[in-house]
Steps between C-alpha positions, in 0.01 A plus 500: 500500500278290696721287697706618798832297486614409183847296540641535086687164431651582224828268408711835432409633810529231747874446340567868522363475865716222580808696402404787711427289832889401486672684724810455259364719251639856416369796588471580104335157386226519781458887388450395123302181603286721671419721257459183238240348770295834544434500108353174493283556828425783351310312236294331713385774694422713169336210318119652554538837416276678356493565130360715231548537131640770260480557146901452324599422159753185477758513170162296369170667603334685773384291809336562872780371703531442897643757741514538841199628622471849764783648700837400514616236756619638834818242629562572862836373652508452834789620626842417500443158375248561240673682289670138363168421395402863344846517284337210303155534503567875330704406189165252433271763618696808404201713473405447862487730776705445788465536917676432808389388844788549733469224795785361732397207763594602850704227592331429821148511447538422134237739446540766184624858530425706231807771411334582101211513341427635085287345229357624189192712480148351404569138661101460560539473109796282473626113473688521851818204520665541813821322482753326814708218461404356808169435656591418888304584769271710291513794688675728274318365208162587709578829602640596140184379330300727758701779400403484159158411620478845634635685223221359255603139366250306427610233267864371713728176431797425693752306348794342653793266428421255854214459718471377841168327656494719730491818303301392232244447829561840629442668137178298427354612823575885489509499140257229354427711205873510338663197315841403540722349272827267641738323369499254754266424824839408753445305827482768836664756634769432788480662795685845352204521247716378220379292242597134490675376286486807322779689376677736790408861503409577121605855567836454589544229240390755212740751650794363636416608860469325844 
């Protein structure tokens, strides 16, 4: 992937997305929604893989047909919030291997503490895709993707359900190197580093928590 923000317009997902942003939707139609919405970003994000052939017999003859080429994906959820994303994006990619970045955002400096760190082995090898609902300030984001930096990735995506300006500015400077994939570019962030409009904390939508 060449291009750093790709915004995936998609009918099904802009409806979904629409759904989700209501603050009158249930806890269990934003979770499945979510996990609907991953699958089809997923797409995108996995559309230039790359690909090698192996020899199979169909019911008519033998053919070289494509597979995925090299080492399993590694999905990294970003935690709490990106395991709404990783639910889905496993029962399309069920083969993957799967990480977690534990980050909260101290509420005061909104700057990332990390509490949990554990990815697969051999990711200077793998197709990386961190995933987080929300792109915000970008600092979470940034210091995950170092993280994973550090422990080999080489080849890293982030993918996320809404983007703000000012995070998709933050990523592309300390991170020019990895794409993202959004559902949707929103407006700002207010002055509690929110997205706006956005969609409330996607966290504590998923889970039922405040």
């Amino acid at each position: 992937m060449t291009q750093h923000l790709t915004v995936v317009e998609h009918p099904l997902i802009q409806h979904k997305l629409t759904i989700m942003r209501d603050q009158a939707t249930s806890t269990a139609v934003f979770r499945q929604l979510l996990r609907e919405i991953s699958q089809l970003l997923a797409y995108e994000i996995t559309r230039d893989l790359p690909l090698t052939t192996t020899r199979i017999d169909t019911p008519i003859q033998p053919m070289d047909a494509p597979k995925l080429a090299g080492r399993k994906l590694a999905l990294i959820s970003i935690l709490r919030a990106g395991n709404g994303l990783l639910d889905g994006m496993l029962e399309l990619i069920p083969s993957a291997r799967v990480g977690f970045v534990g980050l909260y955002r101290d509420e005061e400096t909104l700057e990332p503490v990390e509490y949990y760190f554990k990815v697969p082995d051999l990711m200077s090898e793998r197709v990386v895709i961190a995933v987080d609902p929300m792109l915000a300030t970008g600092n979470s984001s940034a210091a995950a993707i170092q993280k994973l930096k550090d422990a080999g990735a080489k080849d890293i995506r982030f993918l996320c359900l809404l983007a703000a300006p000012e995070g998709v500015e933050r990523m592309k400077q300390a991170h020019p190197d990895v794409p993202i994939v959004t559902a949707a570019l929103d407006e700002r962030l207010n002055e509690k580093g929110y997205i706006v409009p956005g969609l409330g904390d996607a966290g504590d939508r998923m889970f039922g928590t405040k």
